[in-house]
N, C-alpha and C positions, 0 to 999 in steps of 0.2 A: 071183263074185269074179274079178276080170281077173290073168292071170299078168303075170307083170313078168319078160324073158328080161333078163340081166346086158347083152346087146351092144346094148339099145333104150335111147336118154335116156330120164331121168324125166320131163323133160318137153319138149313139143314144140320142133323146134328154129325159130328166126327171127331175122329182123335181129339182129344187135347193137347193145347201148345206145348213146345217143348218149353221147359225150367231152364234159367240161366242163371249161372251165378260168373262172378267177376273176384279173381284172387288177386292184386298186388305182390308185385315179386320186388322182393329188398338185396341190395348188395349187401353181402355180410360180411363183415371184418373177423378175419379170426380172435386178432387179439384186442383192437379199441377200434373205434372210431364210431360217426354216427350213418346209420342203415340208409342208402339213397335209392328212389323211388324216378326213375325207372332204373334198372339195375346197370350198369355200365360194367363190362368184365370185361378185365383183360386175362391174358394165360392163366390160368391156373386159379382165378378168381370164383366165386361163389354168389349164387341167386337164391332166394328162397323165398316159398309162400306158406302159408299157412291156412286153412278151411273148417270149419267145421258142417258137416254135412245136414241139410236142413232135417225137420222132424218128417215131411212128405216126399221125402226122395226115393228113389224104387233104383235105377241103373244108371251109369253114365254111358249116355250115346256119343260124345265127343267132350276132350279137355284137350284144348289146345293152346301150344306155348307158346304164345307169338312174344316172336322176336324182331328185334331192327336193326338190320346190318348197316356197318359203314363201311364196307367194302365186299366185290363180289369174289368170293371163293369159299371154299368146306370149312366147314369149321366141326371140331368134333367137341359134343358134349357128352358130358358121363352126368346122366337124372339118376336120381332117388328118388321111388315115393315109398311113403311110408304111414302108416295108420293102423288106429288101434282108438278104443271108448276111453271112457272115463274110467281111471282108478285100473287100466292094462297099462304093460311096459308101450312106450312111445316107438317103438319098432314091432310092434307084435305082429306084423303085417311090412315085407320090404323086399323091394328089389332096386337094383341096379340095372343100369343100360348103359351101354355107348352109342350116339349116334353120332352118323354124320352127315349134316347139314348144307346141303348144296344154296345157298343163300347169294340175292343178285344186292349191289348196295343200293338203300335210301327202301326198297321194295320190303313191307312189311310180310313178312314167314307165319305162317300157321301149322305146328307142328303135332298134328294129335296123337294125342300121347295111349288112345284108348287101343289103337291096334299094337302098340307097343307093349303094351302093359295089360292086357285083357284078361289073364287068367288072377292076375293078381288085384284088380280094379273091381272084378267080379263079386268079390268077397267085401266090397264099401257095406255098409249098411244106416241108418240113418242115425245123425249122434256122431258116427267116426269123426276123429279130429286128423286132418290129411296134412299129409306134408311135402311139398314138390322142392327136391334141393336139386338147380345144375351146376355144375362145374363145368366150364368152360376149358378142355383139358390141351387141344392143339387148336392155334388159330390166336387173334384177338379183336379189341373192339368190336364187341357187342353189345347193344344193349337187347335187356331179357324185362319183356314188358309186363306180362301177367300171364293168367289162367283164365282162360274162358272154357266155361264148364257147359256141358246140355245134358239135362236128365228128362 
């Protein structure tokens, strides 16, 4: 039987768990209507989230866009992100992408976004308010579910 001294952890010490956060991505209407929760886009339609980044956040090791297809073929989206503190312009920090999405239907997509965007994702710091907009530019019927973040 092994003694156990009060000043040793019980158990070994290592990394700390990876951070997760969860963003809601909203259909957005350009001109009226009210934001629907999961996003449902068709051609040319618009998703968007919004985050602010905790006060202990250091890097993001994965942000992935899952999505849920109703049907399987490509679908191309054109992301934005976009981020900047409090009291900067709301783009002080942006890029654009186009991807395209090889998506099977009903099979939920995890698209991470960090090897996409890593020189630009780089520069998060803690406090940035992020912003992830897709456009759904060829293709339709999708829905765009969230952001799943890991730092």
């Amino acid at each position: 039987m092994a003694e156990i001294a009060e000043d040793q952890p019980l158990i070994e010490p290592r990394a700390a768990w990876p951070k997760q956060f969860w963003a809601y991505m909203l259909r957005v209407y350009p001109v009226a209507g009210t934001p629907t929760h999961p996003a449902y886009l068709g051609n040319l339609d618009f998703a968007s989230a919004t985050y602010q980044m905790p006060t202990d956040f250091t890097a993001l090791g994965n942000l992935f866009l899952i999505i849920r297809p109703t049907a399987t073929a490509n679908r191309t989206l054109s992301i934005t992100i976009r981020f900047a503190q409090t009291g900067e312009a709301y783009n002080t920090h942006t890029q654009t992408q186009a991807v395209v999405v090889p998506l099977v239907n009903l099979v939920l997509y995890g698209l991470d976004l960090v090897p996409l965007f890593g020189a630009l994702l780089a520069n998060l710091t803690p406090g940035d308010h992020m912003e992830v907009l897709v456009q759904l530019t060829i293709g339709f019927d999708v829905y765009i579910c969230g952001l799943d973040g890991r730092y």
